[in-house]
C-alpha positions as CSV (number, residue, x, y, z in Angstrom):
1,X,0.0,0.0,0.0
2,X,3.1,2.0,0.4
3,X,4.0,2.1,-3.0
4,X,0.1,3.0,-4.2
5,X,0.3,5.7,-1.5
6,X,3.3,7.2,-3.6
7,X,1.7,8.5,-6.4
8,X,-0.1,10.8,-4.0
9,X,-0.7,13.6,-3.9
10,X,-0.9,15.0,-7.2
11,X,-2.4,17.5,-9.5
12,X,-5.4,17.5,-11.7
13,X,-6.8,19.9,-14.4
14,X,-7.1,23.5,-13.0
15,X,-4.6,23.3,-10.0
16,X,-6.6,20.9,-8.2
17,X,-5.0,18.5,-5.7
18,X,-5.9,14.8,-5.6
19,X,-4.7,13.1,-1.9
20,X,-6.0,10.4,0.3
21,X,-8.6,11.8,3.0
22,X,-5.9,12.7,6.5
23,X,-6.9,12.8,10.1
24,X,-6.6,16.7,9.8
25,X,-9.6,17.1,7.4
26,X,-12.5,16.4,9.6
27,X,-13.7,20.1,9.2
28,X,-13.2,20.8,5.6
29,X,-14.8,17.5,5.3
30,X,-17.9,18.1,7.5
31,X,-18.1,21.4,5.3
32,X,-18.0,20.0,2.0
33,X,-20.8,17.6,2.8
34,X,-22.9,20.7,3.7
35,X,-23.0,21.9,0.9
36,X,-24.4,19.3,-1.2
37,X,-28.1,20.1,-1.5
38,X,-30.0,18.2,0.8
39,X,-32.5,16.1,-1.8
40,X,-28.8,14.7,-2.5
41,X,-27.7,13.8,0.9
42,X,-31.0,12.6,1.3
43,X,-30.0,10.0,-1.2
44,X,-26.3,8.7,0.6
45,X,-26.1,6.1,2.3
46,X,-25.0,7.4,5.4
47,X,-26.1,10.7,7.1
48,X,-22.8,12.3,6.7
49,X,-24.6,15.9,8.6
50,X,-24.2,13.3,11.6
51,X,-20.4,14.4,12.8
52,X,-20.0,10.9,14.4
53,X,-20.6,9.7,10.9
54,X,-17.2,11.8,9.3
55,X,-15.3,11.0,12.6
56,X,-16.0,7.6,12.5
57,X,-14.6,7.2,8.9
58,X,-11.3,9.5,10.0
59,X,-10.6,8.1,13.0
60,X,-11.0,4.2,11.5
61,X,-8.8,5.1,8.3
62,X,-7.5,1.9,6.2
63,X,-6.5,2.1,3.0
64,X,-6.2,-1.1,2.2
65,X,-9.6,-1.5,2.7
66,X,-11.2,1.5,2.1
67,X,-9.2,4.3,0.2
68,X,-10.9,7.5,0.2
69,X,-9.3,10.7,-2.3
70,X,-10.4,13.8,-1.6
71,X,-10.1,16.6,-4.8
72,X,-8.9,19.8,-3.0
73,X,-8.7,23.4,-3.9
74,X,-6.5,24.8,-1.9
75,X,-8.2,24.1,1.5
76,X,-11.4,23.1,0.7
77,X,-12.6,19.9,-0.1
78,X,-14.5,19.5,-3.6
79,X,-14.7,16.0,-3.9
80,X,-14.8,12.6,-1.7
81,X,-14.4,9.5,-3.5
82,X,-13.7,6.2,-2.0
83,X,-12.8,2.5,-2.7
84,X,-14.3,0.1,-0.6
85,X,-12.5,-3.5,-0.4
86,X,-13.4,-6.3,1.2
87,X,-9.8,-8.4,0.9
88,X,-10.7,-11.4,2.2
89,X,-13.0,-14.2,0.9
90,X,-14.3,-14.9,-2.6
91,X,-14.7,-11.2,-3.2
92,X,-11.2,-9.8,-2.8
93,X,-10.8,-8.6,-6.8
94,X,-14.1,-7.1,-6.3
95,X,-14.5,-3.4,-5.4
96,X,-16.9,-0.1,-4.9
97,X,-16.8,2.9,-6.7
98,X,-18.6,6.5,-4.6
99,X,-18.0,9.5,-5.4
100,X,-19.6,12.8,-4.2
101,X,-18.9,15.9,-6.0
102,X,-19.0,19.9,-4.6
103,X,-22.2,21.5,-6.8
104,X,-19.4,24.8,-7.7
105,X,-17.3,22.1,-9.8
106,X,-19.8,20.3,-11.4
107,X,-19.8,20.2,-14.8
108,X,-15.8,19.9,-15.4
109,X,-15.3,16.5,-16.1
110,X,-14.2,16.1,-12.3
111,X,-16.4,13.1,-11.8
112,X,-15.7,11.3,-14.7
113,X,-11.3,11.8,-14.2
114,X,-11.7,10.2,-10.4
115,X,-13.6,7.4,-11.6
116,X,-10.8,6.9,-14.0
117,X,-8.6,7.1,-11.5
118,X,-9.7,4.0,-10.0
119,X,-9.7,2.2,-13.5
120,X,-6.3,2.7,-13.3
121,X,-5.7,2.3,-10.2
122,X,-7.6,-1.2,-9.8
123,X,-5.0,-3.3,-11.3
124,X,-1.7,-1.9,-9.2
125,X,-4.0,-3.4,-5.9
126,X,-5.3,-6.7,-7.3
127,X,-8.7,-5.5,-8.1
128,X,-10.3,-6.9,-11.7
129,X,-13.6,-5.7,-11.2
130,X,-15.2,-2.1,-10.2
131,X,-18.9,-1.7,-9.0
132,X,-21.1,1.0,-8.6
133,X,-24.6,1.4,-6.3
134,X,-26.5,3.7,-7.8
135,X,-30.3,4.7,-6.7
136,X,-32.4,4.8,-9.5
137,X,-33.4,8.6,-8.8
138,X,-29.5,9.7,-9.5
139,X,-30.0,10.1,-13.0
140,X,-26.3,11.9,-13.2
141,X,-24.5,8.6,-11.3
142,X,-25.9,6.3,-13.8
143,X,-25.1,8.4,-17.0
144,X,-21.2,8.5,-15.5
145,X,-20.9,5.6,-15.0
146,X,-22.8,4.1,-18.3
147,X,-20.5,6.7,-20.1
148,X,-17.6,5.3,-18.1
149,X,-17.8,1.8,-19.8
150,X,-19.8,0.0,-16.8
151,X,-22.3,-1.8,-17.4
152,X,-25.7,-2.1,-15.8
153,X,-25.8,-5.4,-14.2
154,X,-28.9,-5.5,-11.8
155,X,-31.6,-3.6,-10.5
156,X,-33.0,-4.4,-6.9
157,X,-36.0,-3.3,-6.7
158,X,-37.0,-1.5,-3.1
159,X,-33.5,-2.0,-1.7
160,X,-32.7,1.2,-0.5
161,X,-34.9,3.8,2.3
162,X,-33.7,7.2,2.0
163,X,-32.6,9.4,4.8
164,X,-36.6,10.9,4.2
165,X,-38.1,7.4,3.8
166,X,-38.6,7.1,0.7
167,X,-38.1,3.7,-1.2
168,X,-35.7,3.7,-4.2
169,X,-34.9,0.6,-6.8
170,X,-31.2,0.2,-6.3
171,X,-29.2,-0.5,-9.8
172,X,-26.0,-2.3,-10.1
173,X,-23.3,-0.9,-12.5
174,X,-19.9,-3.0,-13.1
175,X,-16.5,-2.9,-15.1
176,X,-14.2,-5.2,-15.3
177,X,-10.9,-3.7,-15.6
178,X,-8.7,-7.1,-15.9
179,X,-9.3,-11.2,-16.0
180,X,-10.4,-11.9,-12.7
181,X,-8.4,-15.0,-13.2
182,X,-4.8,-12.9,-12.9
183,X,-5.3,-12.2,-9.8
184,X,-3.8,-13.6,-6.6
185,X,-4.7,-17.4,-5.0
186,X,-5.7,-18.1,-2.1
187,X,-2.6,-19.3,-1.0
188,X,-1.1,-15.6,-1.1
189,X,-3.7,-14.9,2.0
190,X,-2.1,-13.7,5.1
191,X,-3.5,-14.5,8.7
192,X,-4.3,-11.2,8.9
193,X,-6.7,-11.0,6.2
194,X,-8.7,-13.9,7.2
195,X,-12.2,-13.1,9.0
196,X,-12.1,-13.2,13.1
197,X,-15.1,-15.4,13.7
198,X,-15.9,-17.4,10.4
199,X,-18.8,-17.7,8.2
């Protein structure tokens, strides 16, 4: 993870300033969220207006598991995206693609440059297939990620309550990036990857 953590930080188009999310960022953070409009939070899957929701995420920070870049300008956060891994079991070359986006920088291609960020990134952690949740009422999530290359796999319908309590059909996008069959055996497990308690 060392070596992955090396190619941080670095700049994007405009001056920007891609980095892995750091203890220190709580505020900025806890800012950003609040300004996305509220029928979008409405739609995460967390209540990130909760601060024992952002301090929970900073304060358990793994990047091998879950590797969350924030887009900054200057100081101020104008993007979260995030990984999430689950490296042990059948699933280990599997991982999930969020991304939230500051409304002021919408509409620069911001969005579509982190998610191919992780298409490149995928193969330098042993991951050969990226997937995407998407409620069926974010119209713009679905056209990224259909313009991305991934391909609608499943829709579940009545899977997800919103934050308001609404019901939403919960679609399933995917990309796979490389054969799943170059990646590691089991054998290459360490003890430390293998589940505390079975099943």
């Amino acid at each position: 993870m060392s070596s992955l953590l090396s190619r941080y930080p670095r700049r994007m188009d405009g001056g920007l300033l891609l980095r892995p999310m750091q203890v220190a960022d709580e505020t900025e953070l806890a800012g950003f969220f609040s300004r996305i409009p509220v029928d979008e939070r409405q739609l995460f899957k967390e209540d990130v207006t909760r601060a024992a929701v952002i301090q929970g995420w900073i304060r358990n920070l793994d990047y091998s598991n879950i590797l969350p870049l924030l887009v900054m300008d200057g100081n101020r956060v104008v993007s979260d995206a995030t990984l999430h891994r689950d490296r042990r079991g059948w699933s280990r070359h599997v991982a999930e693609i969020r991304i939230a986006l500051d409304p002021d920088y919408r509409g620069r291609g911001l969005a579509r440059a982190l998610v191919q960020e992780f298409i490149d990134l995928a193969p330098e952690i042993g991951v050969a297939i990226l997937n995407a949740c998407v409620l069926h009422a974010q119209r713009d999530a679905r056209d990224l990620f259909e313009a991305a290359g991934f391909l609608h796999m499943a829709t579940f319908p009545h899977h997800a309550i919103d934050l308001a309590g609404r019901l939403h059909d919960v679609l399933v996008y995917s990309l796979t990036v490389v054969s799943p069959g170059r990646m590691a055996p089991e054998s290459s497990w360490t003890e430390e990857e293998a589940e505390v308690g079975g099943g």
